[in-house]
VOBA-1610 file (N, C-alpha, C; in pm, whole numbers, padded with zeros to 5 digits, always signed):
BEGIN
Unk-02772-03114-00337Unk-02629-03113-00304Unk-02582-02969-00282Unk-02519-02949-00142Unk-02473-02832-00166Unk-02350-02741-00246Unk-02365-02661-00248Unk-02279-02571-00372Unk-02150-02572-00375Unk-02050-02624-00426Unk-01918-02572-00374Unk-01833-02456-00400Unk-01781-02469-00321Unk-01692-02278-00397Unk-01585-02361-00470Unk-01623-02261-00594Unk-01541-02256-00722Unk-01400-02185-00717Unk-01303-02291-00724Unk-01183-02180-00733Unk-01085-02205-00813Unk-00973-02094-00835Unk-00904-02073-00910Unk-00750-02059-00882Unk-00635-02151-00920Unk-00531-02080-00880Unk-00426-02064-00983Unk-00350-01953-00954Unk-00222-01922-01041Unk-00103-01899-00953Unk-00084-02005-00948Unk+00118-01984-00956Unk+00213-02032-01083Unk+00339-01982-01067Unk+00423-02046-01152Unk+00494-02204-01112Unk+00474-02227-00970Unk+00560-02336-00946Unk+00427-02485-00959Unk+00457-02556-01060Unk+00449-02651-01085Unk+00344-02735-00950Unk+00436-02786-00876Unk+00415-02863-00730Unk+00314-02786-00609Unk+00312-02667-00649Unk+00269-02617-00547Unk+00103-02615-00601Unk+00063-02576-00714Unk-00052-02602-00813Unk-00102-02705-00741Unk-00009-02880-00829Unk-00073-02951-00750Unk-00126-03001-00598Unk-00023-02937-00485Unk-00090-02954-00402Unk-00197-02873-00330Unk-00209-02755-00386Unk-00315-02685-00391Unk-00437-02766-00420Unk-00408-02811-00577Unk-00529-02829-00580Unk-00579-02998-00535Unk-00471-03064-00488Unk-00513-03185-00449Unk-00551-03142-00285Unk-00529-03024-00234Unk-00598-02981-00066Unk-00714-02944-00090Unk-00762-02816-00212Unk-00882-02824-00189Unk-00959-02914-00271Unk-00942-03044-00369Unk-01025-03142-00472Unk-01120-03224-00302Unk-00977-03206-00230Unk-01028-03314-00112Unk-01118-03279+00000Unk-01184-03155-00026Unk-01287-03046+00049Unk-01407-03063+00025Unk-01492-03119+00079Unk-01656-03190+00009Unk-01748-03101-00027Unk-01708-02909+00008Unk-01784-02809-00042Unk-01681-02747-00087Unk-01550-02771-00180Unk-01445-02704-00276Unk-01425-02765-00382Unk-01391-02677-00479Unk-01335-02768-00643Unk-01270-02655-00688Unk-01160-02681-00750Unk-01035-02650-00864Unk-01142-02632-00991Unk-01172-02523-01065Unk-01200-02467-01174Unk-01118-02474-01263Unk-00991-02441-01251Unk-00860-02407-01346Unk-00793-02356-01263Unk-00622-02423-01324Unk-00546-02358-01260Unk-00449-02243-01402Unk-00335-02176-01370Unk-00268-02099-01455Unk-00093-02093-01401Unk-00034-02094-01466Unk+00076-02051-01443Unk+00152-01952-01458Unk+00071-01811-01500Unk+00137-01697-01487Unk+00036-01576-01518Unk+00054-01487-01456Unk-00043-01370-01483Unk-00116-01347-01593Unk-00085-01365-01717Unk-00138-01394-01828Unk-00242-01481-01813Unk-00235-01605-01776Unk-00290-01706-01840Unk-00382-01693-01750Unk-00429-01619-01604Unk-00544-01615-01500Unk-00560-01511-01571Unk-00544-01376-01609Unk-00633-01307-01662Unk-00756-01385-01745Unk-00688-01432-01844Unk-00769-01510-01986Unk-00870-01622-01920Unk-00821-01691-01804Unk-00887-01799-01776Unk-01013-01704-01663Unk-00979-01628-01611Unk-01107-01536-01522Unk-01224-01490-01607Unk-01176-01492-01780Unk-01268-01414-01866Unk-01365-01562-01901Unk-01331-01677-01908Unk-01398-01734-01954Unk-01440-01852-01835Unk-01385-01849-01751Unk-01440-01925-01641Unk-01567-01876-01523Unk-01669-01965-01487Unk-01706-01951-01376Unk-01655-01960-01246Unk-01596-01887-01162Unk-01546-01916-00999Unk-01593-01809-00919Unk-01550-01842-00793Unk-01623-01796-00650Unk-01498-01708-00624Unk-01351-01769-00586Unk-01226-01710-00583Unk-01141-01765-00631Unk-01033-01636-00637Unk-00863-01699-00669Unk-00740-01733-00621Unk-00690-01841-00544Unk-00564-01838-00520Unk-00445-01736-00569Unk-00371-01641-00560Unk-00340-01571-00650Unk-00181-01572-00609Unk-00091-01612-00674Unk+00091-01605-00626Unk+00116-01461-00704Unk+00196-01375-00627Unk+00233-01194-00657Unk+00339-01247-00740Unk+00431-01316-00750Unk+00586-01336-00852Unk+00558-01427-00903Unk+00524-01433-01039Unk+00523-01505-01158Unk+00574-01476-01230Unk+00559-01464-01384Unk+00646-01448-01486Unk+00726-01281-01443Unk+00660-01190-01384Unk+00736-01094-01335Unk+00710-01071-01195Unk+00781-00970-01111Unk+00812-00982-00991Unk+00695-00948-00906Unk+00592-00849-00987Unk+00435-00809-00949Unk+00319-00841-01034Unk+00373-00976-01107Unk+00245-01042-01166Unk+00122-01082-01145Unk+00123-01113-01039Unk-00011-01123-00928Unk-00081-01017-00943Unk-00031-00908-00922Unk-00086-00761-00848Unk-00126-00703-00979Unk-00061-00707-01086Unk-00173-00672-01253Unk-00214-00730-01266Unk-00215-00871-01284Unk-00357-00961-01302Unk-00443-00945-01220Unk-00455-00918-01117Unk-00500-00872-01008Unk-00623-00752-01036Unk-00553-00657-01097Unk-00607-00540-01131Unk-00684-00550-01270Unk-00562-00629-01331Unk-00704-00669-01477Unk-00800-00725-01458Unk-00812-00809-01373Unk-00924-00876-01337Unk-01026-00840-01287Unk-00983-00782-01172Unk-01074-00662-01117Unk-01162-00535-01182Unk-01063-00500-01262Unk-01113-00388-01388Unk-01258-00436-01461Unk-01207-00554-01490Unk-01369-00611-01587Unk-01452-00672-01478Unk-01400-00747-01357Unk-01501-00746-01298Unk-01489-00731-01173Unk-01519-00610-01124Unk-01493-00538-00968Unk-01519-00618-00871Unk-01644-00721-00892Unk-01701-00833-00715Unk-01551-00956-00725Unk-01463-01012-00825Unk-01359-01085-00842Unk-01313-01131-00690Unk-01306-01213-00642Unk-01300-01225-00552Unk-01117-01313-00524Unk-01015-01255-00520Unk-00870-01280-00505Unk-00752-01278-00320Unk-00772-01379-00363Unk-00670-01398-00208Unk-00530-01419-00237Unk-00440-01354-00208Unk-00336-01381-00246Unk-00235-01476-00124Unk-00150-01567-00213Unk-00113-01657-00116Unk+00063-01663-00180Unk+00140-01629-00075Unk+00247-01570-00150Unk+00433-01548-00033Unk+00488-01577-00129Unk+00613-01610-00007Unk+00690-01461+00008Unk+00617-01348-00041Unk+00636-01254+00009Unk+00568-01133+00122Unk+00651-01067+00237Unk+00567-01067+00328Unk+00653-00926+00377Unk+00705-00814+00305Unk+00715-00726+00316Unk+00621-00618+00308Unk+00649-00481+00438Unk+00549-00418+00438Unk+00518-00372+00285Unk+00595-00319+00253Unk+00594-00288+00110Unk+00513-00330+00008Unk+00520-00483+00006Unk+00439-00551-00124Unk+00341-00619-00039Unk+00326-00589+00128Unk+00165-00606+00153Unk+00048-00503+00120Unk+00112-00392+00120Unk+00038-00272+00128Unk-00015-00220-00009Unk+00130-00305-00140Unk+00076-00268-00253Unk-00039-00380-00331Unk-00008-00502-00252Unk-00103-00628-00332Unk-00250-00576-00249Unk-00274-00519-00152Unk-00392-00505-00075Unk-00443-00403-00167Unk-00363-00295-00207Unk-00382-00215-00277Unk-00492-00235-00394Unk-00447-00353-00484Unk-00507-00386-00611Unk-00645-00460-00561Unk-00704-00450-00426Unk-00829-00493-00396Unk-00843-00622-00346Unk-00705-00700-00331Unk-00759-00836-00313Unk-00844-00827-00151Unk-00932-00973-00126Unk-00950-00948-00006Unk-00905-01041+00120Unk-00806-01126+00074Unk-00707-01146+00200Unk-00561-01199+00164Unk-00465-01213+00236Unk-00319-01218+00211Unk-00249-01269+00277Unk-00267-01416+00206Unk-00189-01517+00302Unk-00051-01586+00298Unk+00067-01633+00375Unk+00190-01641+00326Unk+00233-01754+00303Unk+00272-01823+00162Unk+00310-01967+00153Unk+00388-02042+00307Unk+00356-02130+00363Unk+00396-02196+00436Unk+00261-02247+00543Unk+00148-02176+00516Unk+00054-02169+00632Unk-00016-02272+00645Unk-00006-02344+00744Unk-00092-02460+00770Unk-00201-02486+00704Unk-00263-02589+00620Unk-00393-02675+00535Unk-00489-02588+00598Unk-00496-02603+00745Unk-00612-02572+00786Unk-00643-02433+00772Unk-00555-02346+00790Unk-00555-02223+00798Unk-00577-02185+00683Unk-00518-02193+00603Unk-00574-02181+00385Unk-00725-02188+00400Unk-00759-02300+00423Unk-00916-02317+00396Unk-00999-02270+00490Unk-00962-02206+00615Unk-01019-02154+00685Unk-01042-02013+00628Unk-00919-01920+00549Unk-00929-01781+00502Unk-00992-01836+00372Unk-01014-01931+00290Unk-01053-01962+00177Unk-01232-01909+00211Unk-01252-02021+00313Unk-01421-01999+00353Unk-01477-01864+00409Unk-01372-01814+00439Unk-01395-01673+00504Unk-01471-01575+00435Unk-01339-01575+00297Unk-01359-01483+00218Unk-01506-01474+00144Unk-01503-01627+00113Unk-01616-01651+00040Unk-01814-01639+00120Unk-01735-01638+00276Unk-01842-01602+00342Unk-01893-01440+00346Unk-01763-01354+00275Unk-01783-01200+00305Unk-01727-01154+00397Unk-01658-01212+00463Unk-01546-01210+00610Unk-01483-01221+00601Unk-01337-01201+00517Unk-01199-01233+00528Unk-01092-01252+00611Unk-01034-01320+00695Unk-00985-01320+00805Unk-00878-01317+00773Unk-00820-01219+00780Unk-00626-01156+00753Unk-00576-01198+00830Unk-00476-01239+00841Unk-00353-01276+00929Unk-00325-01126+00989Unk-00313-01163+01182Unk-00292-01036+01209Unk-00190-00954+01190Unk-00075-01004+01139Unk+00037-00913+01059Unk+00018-00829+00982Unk-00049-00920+00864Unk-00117-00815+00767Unk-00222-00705+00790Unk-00314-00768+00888Unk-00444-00675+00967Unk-00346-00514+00942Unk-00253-00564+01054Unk-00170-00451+01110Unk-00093-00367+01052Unk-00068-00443+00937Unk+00008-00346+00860Unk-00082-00243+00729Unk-00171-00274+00703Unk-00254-00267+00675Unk-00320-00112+00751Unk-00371-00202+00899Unk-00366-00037+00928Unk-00337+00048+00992Unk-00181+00000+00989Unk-00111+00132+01024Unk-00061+00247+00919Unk-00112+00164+00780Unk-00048+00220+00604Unk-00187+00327+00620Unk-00278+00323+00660Unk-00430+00376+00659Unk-00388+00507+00807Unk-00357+00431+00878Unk-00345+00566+00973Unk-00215+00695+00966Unk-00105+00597+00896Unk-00017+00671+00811Unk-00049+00783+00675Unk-00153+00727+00615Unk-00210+00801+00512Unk-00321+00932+00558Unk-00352+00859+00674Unk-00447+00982+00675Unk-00370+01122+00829Unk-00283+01075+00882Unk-00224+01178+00942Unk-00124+01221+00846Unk-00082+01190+00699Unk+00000+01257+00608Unk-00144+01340+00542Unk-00254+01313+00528Unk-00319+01373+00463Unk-00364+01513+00551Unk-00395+01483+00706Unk-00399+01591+00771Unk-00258+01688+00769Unk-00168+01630+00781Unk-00056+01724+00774Unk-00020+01833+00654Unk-00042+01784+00577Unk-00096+01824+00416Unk-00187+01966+00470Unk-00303+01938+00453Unk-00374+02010+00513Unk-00333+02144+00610Unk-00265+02117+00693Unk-00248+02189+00803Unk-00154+02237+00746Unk-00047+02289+00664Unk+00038+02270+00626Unk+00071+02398+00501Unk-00066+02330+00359Unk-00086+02419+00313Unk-00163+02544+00360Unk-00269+02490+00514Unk-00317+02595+00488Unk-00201+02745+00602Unk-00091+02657+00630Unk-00039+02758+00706Unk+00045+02820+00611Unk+00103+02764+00488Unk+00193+02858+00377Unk+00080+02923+00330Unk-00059+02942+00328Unk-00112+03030+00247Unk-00116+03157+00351Unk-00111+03159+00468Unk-00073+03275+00535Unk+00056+03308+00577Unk+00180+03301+00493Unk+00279+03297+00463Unk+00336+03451+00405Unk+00393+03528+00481Unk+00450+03663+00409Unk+00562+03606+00304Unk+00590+03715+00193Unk+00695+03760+00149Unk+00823+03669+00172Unk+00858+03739+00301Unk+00952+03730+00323Unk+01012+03576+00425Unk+00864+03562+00483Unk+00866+03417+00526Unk+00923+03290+00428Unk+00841+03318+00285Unk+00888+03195+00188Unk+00977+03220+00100Unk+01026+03318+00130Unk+01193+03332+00117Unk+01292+03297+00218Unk+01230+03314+00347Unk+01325+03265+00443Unk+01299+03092+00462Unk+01202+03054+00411Unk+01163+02885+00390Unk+01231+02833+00291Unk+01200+02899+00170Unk+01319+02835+00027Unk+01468+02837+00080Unk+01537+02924+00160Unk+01660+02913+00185Unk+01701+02813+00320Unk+01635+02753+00354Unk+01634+02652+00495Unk+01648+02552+00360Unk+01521+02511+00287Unk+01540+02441+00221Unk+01638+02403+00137Unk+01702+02490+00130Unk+01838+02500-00003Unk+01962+02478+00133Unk+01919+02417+00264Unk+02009+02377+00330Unk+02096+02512+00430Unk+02108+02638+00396Unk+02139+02744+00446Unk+02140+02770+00606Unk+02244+02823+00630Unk+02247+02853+00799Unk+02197+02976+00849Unk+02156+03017+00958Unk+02118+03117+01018Unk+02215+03265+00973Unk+02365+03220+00981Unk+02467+03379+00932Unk+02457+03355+00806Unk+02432+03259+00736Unk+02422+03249+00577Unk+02273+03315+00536Unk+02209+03298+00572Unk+02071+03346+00534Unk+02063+03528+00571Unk+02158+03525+00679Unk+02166+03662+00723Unk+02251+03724+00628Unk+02344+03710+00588Unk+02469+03752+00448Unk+02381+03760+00352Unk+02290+03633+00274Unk+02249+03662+00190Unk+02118+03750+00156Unk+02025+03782+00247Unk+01917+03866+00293Unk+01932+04010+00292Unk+02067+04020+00378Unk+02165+04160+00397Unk+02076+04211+00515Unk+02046+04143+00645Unk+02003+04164+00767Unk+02101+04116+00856Unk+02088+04172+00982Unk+02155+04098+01097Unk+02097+03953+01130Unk+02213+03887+01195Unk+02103+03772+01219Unk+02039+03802+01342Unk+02022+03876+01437Unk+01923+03833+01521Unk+01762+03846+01448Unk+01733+03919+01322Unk+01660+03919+01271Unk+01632+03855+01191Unk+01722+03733+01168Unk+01676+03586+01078Unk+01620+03558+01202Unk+01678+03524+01309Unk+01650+03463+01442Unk+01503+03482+01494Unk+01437+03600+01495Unk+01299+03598+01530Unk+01210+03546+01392Unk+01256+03627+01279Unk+01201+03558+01174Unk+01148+03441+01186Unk+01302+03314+01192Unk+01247+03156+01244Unk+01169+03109+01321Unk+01199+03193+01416Unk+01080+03194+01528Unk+00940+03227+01531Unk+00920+03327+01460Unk+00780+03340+01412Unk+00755+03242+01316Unk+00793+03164+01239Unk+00802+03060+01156Unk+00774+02941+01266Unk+00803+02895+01376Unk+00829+02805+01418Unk+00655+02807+01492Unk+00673+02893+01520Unk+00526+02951+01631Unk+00382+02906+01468Unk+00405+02957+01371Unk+00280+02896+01302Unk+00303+02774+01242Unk+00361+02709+01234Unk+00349+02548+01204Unk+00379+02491+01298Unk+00413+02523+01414Unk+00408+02425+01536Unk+00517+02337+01604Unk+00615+02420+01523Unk+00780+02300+01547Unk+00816+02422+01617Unk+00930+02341+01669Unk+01047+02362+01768Unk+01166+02381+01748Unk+01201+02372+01592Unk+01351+02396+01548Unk+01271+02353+01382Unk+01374+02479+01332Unk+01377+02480+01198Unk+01375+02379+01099Unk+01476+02253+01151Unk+01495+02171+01079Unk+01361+02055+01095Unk+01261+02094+01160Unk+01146+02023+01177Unk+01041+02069+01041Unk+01079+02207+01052Unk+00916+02262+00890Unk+01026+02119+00782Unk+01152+02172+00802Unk+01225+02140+00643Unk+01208+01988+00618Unk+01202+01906+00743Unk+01155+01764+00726Unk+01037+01740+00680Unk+00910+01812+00736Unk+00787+01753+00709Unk+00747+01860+00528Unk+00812+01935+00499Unk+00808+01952+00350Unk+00818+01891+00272Unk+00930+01822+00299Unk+01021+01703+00230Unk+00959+01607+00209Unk+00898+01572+00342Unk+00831+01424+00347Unk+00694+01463+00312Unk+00610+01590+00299Unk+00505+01577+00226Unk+00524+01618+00065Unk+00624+01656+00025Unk+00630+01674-00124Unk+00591+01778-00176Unk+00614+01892-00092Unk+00575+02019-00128Unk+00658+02153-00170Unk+00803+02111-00181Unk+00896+02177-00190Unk+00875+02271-00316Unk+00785+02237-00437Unk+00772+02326-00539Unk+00684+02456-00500Unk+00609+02460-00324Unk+00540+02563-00352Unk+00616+02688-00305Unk+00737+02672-00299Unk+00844+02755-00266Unk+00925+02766-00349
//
């Protein structure tokens, strides 16, 4: 007889359990292991159960219950195999439930067929994401790594940074105008004016208020 995949689900809603598990009881290579009703109770039941995967709902007893059980689970045993199936579908809490390792992320409402289609997927080693998620997914990855190049490029242009440059950077930052920076410096401004400009010429912007954005948004304001 062949093997069936063993699975597991946790939500809090009652009805949805059962028809979970009355979709996959009725699968001639699936079976219901245990189910749970809140992050708690799939941790405890992952420690002592045999399964293949987990149905996993993100809002249970708290609003990212999924996503620590998730991670506890994972912690003790890294191959855990968790799909999350869930009526939330913001970039936000896709990017952070993907985060905790699961390997696919599907959204309550999705057609029988489609469940058990990402069910078999996963369990084949192939997870087939919904292309929303695909996408968001990786655009969070191509986002991360042109913030990580920017980073990069970034520090290494404040480390060739005069004096007087990251003094004239801390005061952009502190919001300051061109005759204000000039008053407080005790220069003319046409000599803030090239200043900026030589400023603008090694990081690559076009107006001042471009370094002061991408500081901001990389989180570097303390090295000034």
């Amino acid at each position: 007889m062949e093997k069936k995949i063993r699975i597991m689900i946790a939500d809090d809603f009652p009805l949805l359990r059962e028809d979970m598990t009355e979709l996959i009881n009725g699968q001639p290579d699936m079976e219901v292991v245990g189910t749970a009703a809140s992050g708690k109770e799939i941790i405890e039941l992952a420690r002592t159960t045999e399964y293949d995967l987990i149905l996993m709902d993100i809002e249970m007893e708290q609003m990212n219950s999924g996503i620590l059980a998730t991670e506890a689970i994972r912690e003790e045993n890294p191959e855990a195999g968790i799909i999350f199936l869930t009526a939330h579908e913001t970039r936000e809490m896709i990017v952070t439930a993907m985060g905790a390792g699961a390997l696919d992320y599907l959204v309550k409402g999705s057609d029988d067929d489609q469940i058990l289609y990402h069910i078999h997927c996963a369990y084949d080693g192939h997870p087939a994401m919904q292309t929303r998620i695909h996408e968001t997914i990786m655009q969070e990855y191509a986002r991360l790594q042109k913030s990580e190049r920017s980073l990069l490029y970034f520090i290494n242009n404040i480390s060739k940074l005069t004096a007087t440059e990251r003094e004239l950077i801390k005061l952009l930052l502190q919001g300051h105008k061109v005759s204000e920076i000039s008053r407080i410096r005790c220069v003319e401004v046409s000599t803030v004016k090239t200043q900026i400009k030589g400023l603008l010429r090694k990081f690559g912007c076009t107006r001042s208020k471009e370094i002061v954005k991408t500081i901001h948004e990389l989180g570097v304001e303390h090295l000034f």
